[in-house]
TORKOL-4160 file (C-alpha; in steps of 0.2 Angstrom, whole numbers, padded with zeros to 4 digits, m for minus):
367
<pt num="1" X="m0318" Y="0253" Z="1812"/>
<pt num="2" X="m0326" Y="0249" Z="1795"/>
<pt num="3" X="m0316" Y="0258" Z="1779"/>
<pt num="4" X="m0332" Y="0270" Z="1776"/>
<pt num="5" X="m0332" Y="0277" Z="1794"/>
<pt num="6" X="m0311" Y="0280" Z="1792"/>
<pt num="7" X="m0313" Y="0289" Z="1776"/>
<pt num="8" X="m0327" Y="0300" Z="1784"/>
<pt num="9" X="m0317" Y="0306" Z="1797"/>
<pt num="10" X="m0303" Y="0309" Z="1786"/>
<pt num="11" X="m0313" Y="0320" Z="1775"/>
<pt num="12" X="m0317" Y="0331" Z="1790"/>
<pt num="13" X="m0301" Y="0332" Z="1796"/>
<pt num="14" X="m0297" Y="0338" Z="1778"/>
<pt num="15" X="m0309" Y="0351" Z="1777"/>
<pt num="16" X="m0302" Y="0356" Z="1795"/>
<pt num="17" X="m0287" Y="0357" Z="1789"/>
<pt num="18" X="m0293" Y="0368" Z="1773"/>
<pt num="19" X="m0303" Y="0379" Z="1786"/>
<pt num="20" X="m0290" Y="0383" Z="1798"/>
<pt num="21" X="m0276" Y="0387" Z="1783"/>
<pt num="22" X="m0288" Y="0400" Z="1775"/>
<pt num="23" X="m0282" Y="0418" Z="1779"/>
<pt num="24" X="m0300" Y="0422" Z="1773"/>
<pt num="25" X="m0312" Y="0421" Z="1789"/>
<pt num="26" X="m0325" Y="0409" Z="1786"/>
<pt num="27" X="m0341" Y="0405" Z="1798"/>
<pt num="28" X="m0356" Y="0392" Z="1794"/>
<pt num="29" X="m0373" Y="0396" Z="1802"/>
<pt num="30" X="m0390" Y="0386" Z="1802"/>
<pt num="31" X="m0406" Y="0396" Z="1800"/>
<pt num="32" X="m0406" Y="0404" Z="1819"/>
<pt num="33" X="m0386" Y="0412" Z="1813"/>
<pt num="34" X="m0382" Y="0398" Z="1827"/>
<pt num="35" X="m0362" Y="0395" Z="1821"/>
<pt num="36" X="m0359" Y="0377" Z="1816"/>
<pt num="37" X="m0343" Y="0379" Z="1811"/>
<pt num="38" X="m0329" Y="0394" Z="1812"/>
<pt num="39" X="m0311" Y="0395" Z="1807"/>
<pt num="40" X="m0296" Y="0402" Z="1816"/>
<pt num="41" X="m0294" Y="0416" Z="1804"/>
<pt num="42" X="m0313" Y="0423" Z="1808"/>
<pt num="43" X="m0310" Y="0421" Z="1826"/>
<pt num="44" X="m0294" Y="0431" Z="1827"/>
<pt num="45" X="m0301" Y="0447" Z="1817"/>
<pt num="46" X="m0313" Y="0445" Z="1832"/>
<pt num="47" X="m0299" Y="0443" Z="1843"/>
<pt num="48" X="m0310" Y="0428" Z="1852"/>
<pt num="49" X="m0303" Y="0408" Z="1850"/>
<pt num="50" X="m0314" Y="0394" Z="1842"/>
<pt num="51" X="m0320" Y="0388" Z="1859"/>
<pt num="52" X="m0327" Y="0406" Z="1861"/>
<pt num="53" X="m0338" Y="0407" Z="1847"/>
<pt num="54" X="m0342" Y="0389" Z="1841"/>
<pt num="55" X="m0361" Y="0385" Z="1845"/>
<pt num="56" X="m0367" Y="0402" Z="1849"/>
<pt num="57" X="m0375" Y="0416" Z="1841"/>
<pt num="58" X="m0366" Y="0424" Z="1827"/>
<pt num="59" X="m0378" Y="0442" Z="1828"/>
<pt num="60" X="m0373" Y="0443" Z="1845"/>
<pt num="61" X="m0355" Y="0445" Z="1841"/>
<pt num="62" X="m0359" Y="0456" Z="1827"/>
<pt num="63" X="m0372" Y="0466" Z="1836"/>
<pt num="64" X="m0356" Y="0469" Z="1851"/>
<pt num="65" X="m0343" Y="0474" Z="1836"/>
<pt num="66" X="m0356" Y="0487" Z="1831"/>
<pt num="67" X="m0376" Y="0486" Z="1829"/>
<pt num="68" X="m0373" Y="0490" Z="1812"/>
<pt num="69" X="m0367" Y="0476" Z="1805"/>
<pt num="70" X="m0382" Y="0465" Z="1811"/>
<pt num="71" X="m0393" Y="0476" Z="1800"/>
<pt num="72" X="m0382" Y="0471" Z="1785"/>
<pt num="73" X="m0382" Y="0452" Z="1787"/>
<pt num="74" X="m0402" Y="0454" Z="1787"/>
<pt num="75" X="m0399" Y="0462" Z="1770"/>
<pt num="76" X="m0386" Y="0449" Z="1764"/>
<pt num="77" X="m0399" Y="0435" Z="1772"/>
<pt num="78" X="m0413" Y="0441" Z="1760"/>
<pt num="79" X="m0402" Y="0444" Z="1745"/>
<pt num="80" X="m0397" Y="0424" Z="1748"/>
<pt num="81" X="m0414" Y="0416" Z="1749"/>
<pt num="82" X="m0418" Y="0426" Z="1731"/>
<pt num="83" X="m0402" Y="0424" Z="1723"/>
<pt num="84" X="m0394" Y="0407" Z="1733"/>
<pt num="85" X="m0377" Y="0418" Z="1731"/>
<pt num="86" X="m0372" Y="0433" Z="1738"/>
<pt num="87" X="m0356" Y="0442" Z="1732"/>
<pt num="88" X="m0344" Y="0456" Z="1737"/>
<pt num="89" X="m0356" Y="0464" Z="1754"/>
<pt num="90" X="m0349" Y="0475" Z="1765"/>
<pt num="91" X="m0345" Y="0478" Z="1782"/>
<pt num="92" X="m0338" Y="0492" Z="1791"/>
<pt num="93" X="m0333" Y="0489" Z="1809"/>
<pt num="94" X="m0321" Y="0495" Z="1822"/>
<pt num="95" X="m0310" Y="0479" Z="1829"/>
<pt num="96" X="m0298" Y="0483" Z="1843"/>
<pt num="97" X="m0296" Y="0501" Z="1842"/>
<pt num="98" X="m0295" Y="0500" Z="1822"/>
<pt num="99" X="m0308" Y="0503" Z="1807"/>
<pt num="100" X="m0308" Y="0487" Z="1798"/>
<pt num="101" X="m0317" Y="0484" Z="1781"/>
<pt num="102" X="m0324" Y="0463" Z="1776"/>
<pt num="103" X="m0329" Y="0458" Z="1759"/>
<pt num="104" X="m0340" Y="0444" Z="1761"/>
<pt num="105" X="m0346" Y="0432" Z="1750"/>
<pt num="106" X="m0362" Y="0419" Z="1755"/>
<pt num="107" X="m0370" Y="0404" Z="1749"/>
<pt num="108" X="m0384" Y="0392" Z="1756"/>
<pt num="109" X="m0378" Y="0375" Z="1759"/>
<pt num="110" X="m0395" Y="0365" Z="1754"/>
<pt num="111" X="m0388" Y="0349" Z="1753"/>
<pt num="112" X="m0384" Y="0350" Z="1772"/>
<pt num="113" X="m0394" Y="0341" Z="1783"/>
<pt num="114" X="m0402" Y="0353" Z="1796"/>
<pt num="115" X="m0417" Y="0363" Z="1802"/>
<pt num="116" X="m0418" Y="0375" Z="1789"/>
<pt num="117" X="m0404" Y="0383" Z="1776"/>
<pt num="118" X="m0388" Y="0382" Z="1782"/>
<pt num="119" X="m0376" Y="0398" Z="1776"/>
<pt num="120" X="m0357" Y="0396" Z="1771"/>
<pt num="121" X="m0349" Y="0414" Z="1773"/>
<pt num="122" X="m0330" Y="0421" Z="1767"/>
<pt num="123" X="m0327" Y="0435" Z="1775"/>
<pt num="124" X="m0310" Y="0445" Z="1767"/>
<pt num="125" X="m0302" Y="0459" Z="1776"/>
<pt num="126" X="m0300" Y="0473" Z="1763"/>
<pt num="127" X="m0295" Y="0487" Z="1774"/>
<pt num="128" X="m0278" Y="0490" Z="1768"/>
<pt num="129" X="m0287" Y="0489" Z="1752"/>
<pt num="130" X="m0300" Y="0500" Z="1753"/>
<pt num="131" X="m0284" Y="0513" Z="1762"/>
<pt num="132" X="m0276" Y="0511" Z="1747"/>
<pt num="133" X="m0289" Y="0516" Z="1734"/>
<pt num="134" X="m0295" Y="0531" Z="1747"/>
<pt num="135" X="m0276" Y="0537" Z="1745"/>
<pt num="136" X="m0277" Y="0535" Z="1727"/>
<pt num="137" X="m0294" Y="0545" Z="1728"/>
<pt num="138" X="m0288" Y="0557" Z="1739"/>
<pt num="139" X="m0270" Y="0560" Z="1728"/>
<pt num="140" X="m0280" Y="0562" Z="1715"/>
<pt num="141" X="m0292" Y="0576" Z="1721"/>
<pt num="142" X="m0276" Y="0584" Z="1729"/>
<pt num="143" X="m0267" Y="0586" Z="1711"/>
<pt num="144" X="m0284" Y="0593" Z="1701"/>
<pt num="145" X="m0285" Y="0606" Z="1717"/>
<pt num="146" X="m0268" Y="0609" Z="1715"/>
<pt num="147" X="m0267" Y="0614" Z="1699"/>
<pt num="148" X="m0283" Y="0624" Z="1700"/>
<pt num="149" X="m0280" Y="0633" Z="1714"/>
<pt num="150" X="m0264" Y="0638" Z="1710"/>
<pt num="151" X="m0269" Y="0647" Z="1693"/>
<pt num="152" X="m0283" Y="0654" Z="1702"/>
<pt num="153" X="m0270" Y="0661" Z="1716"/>
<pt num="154" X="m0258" Y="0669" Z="1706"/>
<pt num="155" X="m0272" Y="0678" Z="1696"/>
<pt num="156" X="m0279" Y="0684" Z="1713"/>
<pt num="157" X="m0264" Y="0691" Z="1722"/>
<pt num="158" X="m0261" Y="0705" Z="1711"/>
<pt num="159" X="m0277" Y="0715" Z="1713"/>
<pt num="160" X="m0277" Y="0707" Z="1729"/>
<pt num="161" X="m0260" Y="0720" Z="1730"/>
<pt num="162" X="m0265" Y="0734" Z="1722"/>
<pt num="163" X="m0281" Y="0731" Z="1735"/>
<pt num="164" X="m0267" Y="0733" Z="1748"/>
<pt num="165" X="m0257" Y="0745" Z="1743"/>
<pt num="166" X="m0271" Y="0758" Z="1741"/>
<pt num="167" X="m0277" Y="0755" Z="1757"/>
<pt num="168" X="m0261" Y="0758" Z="1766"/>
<pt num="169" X="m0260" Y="0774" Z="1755"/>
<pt num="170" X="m0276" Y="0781" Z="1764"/>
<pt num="171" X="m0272" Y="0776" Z="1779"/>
<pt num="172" X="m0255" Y="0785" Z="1778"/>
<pt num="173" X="m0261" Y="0801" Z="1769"/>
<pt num="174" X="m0279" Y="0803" Z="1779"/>
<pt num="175" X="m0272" Y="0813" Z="1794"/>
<pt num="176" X="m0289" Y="0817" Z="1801"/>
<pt num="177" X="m0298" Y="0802" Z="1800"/>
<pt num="178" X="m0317" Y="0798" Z="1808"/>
<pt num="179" X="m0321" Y="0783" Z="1815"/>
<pt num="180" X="m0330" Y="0777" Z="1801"/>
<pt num="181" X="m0315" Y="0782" Z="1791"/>
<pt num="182" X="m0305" Y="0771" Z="1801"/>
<pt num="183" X="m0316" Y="0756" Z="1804"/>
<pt num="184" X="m0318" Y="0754" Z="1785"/>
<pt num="185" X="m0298" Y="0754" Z="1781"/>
<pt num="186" X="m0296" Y="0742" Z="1796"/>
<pt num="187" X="m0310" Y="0731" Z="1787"/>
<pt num="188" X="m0300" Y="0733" Z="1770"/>
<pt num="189" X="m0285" Y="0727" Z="1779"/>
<pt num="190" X="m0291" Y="0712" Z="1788"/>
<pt num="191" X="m0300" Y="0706" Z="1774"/>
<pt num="192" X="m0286" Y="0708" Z="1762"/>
<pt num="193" X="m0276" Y="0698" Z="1775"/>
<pt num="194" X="m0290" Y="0684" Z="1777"/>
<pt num="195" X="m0287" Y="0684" Z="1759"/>
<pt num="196" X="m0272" Y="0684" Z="1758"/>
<pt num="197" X="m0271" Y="0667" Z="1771"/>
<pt num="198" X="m0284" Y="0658" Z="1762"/>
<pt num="199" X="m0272" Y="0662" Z="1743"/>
<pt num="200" X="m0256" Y="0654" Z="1755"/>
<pt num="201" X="m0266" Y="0637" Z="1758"/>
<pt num="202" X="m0273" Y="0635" Z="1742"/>
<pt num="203" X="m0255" Y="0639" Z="1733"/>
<pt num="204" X="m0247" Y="0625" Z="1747"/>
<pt num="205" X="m0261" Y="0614" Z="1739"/>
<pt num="206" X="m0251" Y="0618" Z="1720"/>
<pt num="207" X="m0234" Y="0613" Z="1731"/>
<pt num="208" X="m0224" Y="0596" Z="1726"/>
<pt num="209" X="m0210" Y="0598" Z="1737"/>
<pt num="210" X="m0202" Y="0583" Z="1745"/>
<pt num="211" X="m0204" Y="0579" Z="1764"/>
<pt num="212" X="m0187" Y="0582" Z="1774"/>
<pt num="213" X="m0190" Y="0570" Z="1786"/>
<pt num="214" X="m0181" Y="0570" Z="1804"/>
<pt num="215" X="m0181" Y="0564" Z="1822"/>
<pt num="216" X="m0193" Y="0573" Z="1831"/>
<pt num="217" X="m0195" Y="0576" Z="1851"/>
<pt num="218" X="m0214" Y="0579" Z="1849"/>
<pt num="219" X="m0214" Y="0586" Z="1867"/>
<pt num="220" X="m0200" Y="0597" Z="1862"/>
<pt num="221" X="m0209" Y="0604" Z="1846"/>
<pt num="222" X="m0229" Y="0606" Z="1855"/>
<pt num="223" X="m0222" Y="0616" Z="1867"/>
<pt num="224" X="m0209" Y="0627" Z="1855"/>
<pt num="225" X="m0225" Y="0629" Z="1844"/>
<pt num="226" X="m0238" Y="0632" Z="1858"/>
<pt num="227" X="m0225" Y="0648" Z="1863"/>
<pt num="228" X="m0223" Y="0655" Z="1846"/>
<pt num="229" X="m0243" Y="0653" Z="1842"/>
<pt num="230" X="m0250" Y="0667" Z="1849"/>
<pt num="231" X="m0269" Y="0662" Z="1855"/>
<pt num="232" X="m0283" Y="0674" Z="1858"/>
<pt num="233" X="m0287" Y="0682" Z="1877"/>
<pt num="234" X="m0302" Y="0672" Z="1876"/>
<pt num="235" X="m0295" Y="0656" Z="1874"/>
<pt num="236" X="m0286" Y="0645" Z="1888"/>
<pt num="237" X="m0274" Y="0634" Z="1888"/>
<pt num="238" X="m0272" Y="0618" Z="1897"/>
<pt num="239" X="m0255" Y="0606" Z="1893"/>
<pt num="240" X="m0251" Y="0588" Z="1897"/>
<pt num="241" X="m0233" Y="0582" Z="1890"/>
<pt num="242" X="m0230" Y="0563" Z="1894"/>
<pt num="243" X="m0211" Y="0562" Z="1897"/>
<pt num="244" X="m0213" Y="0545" Z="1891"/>
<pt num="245" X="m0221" Y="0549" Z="1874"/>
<pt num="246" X="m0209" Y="0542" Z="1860"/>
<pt num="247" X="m0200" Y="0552" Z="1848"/>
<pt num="248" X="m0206" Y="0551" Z="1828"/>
<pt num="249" X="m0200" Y="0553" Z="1811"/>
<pt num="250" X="m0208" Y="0566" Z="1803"/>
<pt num="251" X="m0206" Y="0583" Z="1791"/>
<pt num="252" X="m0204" Y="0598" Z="1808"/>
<pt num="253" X="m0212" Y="0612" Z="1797"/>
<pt num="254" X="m0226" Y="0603" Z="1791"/>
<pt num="255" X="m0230" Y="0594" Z="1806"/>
<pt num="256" X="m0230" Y="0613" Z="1814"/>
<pt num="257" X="m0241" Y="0616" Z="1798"/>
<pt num="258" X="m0254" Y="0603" Z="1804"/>
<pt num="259" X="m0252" Y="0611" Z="1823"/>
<pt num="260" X="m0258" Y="0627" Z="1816"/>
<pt num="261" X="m0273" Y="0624" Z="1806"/>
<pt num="262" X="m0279" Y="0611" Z="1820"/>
<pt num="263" X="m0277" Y="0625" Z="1834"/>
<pt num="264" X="m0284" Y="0638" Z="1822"/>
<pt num="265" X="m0299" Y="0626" Z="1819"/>
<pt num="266" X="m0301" Y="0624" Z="1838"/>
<pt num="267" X="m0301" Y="0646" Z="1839"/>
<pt num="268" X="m0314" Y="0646" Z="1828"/>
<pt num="269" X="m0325" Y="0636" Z="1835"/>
<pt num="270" X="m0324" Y="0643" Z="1852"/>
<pt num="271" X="m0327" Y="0664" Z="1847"/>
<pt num="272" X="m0335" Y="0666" Z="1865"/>
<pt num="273" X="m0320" Y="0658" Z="1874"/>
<pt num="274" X="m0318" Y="0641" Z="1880"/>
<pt num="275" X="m0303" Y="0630" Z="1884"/>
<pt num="276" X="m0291" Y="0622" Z="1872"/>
<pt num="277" X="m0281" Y="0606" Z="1880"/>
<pt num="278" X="m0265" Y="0598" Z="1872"/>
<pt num="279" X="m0260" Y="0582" Z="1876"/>
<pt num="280" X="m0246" Y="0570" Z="1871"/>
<pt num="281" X="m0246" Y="0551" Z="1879"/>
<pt num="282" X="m0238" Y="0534" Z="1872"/>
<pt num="283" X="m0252" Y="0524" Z="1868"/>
<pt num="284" X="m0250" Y="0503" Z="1863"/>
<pt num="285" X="m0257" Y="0498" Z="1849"/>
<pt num="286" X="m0264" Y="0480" Z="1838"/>
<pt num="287" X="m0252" Y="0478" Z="1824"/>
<pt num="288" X="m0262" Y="0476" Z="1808"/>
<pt num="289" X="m0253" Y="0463" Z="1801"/>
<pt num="290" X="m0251" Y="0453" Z="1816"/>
<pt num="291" X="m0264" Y="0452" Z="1830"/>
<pt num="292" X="m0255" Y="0449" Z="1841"/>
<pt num="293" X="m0238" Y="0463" Z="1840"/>
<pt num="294" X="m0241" Y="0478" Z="1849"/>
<pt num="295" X="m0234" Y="0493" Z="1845"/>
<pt num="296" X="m0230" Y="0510" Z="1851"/>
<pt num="297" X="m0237" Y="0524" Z="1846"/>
<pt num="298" X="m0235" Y="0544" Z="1847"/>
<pt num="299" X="m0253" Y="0553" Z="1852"/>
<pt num="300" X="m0254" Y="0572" Z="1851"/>
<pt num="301" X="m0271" Y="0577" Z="1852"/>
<pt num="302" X="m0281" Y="0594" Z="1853"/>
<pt num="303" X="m0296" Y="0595" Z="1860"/>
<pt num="304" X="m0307" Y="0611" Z="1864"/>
<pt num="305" X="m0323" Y="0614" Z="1874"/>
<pt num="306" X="m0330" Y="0624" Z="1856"/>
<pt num="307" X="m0347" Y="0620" Z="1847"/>
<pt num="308" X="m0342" Y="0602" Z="1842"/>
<pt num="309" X="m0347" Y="0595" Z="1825"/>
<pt num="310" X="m0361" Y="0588" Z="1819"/>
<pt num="311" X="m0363" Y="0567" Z="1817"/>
<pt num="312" X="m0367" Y="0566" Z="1800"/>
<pt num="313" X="m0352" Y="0579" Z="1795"/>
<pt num="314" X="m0339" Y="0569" Z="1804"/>
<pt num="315" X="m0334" Y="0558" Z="1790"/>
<pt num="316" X="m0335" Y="0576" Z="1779"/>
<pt num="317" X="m0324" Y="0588" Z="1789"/>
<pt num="318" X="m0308" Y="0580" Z="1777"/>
<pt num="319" X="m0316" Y="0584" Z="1761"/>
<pt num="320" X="m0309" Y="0598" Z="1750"/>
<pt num="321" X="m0318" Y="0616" Z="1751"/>
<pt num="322" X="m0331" Y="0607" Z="1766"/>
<pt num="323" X="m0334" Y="0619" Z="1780"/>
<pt num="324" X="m0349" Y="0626" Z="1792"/>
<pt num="325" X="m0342" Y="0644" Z="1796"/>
<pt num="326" X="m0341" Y="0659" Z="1787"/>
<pt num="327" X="m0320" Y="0658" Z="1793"/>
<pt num="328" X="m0311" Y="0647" Z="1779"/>
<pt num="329" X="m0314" Y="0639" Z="1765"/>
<pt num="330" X="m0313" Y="0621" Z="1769"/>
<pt num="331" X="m0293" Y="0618" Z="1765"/>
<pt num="332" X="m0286" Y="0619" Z="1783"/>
<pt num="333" X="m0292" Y="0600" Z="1787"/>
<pt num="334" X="m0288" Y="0593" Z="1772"/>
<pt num="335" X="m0270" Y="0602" Z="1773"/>
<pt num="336" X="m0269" Y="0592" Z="1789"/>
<pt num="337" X="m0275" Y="0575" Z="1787"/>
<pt num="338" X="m0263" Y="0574" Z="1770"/>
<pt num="339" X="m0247" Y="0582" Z="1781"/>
<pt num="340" X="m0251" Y="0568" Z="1794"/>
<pt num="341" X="m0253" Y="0553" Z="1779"/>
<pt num="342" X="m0237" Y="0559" Z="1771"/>
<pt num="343" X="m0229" Y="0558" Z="1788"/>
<pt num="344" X="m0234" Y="0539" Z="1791"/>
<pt num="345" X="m0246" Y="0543" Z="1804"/>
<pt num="346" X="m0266" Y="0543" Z="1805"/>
<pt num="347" X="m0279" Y="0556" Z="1812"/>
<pt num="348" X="m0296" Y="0552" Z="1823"/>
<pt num="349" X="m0309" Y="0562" Z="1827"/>
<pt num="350" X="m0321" Y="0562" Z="1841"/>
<pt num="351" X="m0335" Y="0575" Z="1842"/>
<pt num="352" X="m0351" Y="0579" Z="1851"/>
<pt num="353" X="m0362" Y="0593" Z="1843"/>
<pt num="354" X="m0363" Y="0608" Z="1858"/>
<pt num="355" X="m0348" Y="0600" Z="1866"/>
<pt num="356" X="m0332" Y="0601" Z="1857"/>
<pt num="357" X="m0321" Y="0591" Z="1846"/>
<pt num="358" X="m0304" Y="0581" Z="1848"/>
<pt num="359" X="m0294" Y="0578" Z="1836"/>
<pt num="360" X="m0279" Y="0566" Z="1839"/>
<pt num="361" X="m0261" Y="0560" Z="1829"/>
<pt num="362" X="m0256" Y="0545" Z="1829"/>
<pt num="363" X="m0237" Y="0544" Z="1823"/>
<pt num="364" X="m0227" Y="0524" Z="1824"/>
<pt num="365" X="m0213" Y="0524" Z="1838"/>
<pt num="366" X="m0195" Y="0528" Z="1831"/>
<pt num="367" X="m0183" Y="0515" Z="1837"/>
């Protein structure tokens, strides 16, 4: 073997060897996104081998993952054969149960020799990232409602009183009362009280207090909640306790806090009856660090049979002050989702508009 051939081969074993220690995924495709060449790291946040992928077509993996994603490679395809470079593109996907955020960087190989241009792309899983800076956002919008809301509250609550006081006056001195009399003190006194609930969540918004974190039986606590929480007439119940669903660490009363407002939320969108199921299972689940640990996970999820919620309010429903009924003012979610952050866990929604909603906790296994 000639001295030229030897150091051929050694430079591809080289650039394998560079390939396969990249923790950044990195795929090389001709002009028909036919894959050339693919590293280990690319092929695991697929969860498919080398063998699986090499020589075939890289939009059919992507359009699997999620049909989006084959719309934004067209995009990054035409930004390359104007610009020869591509930087920072993203793409959203769902990957083994999980939402999962690349950063992809491209180039066109030209000097290869091939059927048309030849693309070298880096792809950089950002999602702990892109968590990280929502947190960030989300602490941030927390501490500004905070501090608003709870000025705002204190100034409320003491007309708000005096609203209340006179109005259990003349309910006390009006012996004789019609029933017009009567419907418009009962009026004053539930809208005083709705009032009065919605000045409660903004002022826990204004709160700072530490978490008192502690082992919790979650079967034990759903069902010690469920018999204190009194549900409407028109409401069923339907309850499903796994024996074998892990115990978690958590703060009791604001995990009961987040109970509430989601069982509220699923009241309110039922107002001409309907069923509202809880459920608690041990669910196995990818480790995010490493592909292949599992690990156990606590889900407690509450789903109704109410109106549902709209597809393009889905990734809105969190937002502060965001709400599609005349109940509320749009805290009772947010209160929720930053109750389960704060207690390590994670919340998913699954909707259909006209056919409920499901909301479901994930919490990490307690050893």
């Amino acid at each position: 073997m000639s001295k030229q051939v030897v150091s051929k081969l050694q430079t591809i074993k080289f650039i394998e060897n560079l390939l396969s220690a990249s923790v950044d995924g990195i795929v090389v495709t001709d002009a028909n996104q036919e894959i050339i060449m693919v590293n280990k790291s690319f092929c695991s946040s697929f969860g498919l081998s080398n063998d699986d992928m090499i020589e075939t077509n890289l939009l059919e993996w992507l359009k699997r993952v999620d049909g989006n994603m084959v719309r934004t490679w067209f995009q990054l395809e035409k930004d390359l054969h104007t610009n020869n470079t591509c930087h920072d593109v993203e793409f959203k996907i769902i990957l083994q149960e999980r939402e999962a955020y690349f950063s992809v960087n491209a180039s066109l190989l030209d000097q290869i020799e091939c059927d048309g241009p030849v693309i070298l792309s880096i792809w950089r899983d950002v999602t702990k990232l892109k968590q990280i800076q929502d947190d960030l956002i989300r602490k941030e919008k927390f501490a500004v409602i905070g501090r608003v809301s709870g000025s705002i509250s204190h100034d409320i609550r003491h007309p708000l009183a005096t609203i209340k006081n006179s109005s259990y006056y003349l309910n006390t001195t009006l012996k004789d009362q019609d029933e017009k009399i009567k419907k418009h003190l009962k009026l004053i006194s539930d809208k005083v009280k709705q009032a009065d609930e919605m000045i409660e969540a903004l002022m826990r918004l204004s709160e700072t207090n530490e978490t008192k974190k502690e082992r919790i039986n979650i079967n034990e606590s759903l069902e010690q909640f469920l018999v204190e929480f009194s549900l409407p007439e028109h409401i069923n119940l339907k309850v499903e306790l796994d024996s074998e669903c892990p115990d978690i660490i958590a703060d009791h009363l604001l995990l009961r806090q987040a109970f509430s407002n989601i069982t509220l939320n699923a009241v309110h969108a039922m107002p001409d009856g309907g069923t509202l199921t809880v459920e608690t299972k041990r669910v196995r689940r990818r480790n995010e660090k490493e592909s292949d640990l599992k690990e156990d996970f606590a889900e407690i999820s509450f789903t109704d049979t109410g109106s549902g919620i709209k597809k393009e309010n889905i990734d809105k429903i969190f937002e502060p002050f965001f709400t599609t009924g005349s109940k509320g003012m749009g805290l009772g979610l947010l209160i929720v989702k930053d109750i389960v952050a704060s207690n390590h866990g994670s919340i998913t929604v699954e909707s259909e508009e006209g056919k409920g909603a499901s909301f479901a906790f994930n919490f990490p296994e307690i050893l």
